[in-house]
C-alpha positions in Angstrom: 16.4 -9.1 -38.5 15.6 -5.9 -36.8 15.5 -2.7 -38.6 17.5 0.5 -37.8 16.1 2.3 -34.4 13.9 -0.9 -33.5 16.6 -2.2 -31.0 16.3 1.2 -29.8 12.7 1.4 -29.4 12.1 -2.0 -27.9 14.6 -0.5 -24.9 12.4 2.4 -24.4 9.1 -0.4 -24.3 10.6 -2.2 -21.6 12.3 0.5 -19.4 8.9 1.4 -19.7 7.3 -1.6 -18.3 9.5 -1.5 -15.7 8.8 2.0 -14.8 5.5 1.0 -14.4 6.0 -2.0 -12.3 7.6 0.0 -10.2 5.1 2.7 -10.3 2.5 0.0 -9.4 4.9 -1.2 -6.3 5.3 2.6 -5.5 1.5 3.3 -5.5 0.6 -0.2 -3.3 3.0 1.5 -0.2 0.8 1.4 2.3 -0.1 4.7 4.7 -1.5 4.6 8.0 -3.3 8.3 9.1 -3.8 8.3 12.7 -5.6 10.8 14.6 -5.8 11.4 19.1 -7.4 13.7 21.1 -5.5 13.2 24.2 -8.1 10.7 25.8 -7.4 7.2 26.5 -8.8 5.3 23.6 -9.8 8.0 21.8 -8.0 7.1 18.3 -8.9 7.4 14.9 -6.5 5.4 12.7 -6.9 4.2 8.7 -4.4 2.9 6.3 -4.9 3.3 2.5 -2.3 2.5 -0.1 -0.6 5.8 -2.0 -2.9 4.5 -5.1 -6.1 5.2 -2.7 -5.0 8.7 -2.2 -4.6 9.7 -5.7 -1.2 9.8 -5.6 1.0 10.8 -8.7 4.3 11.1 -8.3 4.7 13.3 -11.7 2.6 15.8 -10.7 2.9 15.4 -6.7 6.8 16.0 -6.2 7.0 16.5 -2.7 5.6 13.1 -1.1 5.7 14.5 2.6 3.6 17.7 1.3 1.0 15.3 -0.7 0.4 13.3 2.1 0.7 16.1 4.9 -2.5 17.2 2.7 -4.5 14.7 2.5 -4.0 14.0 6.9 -5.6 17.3 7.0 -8.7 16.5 4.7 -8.9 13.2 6.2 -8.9 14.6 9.7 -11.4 17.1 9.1 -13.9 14.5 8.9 -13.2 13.5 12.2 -12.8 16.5 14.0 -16.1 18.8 15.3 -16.1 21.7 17.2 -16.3 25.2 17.8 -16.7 27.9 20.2 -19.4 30.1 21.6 -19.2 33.0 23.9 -21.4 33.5 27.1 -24.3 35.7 26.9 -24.3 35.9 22.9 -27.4 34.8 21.3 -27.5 33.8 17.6 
């Protein structure tokens, strides 16, 4: 027979568990980051899972922020350029 609270606690345990299975789910979504230039066939395009990106969704509140972030790292890897004006020598 179960003592005082301990119908209480074994609630908390499995909301738990069932939190984190749906944590897990949450952090499996998959995200595709796509990147043009505005040439034909010129397209970058990766998917990763929300786990992959270092997701946490108690610390990262806003998920379009988070991942609006992590486009703009990811793109910077791709993207090279720069600008130089005529008839200045470095």
């Amino acid at each position: 027979m179960l003592q005082n609270g301990e119908n209480e606690r074994i609630r908390e345990l499995l909301n738990d568990k069932t939190t984190f299975r749906e944590g897990d789910r949450q952090m499996d979504k998959k995200v595709n980051f796509t990147l043009r230039i505005g040439l034909a066939g010129c397209c970058q395009e990766e998917e990763f899972t929300l786990g992959e990106l270092g997701y946490d969704p108690e610390y990262d509140t806003d998920l379009e922020n988070f991942l609006e972030e992590q486009w703009r790292e990811w793109s910077g890897n791709y993207i090279d350029g720069g600008f130089r004006l005529e008839g200045q020598n470095d």
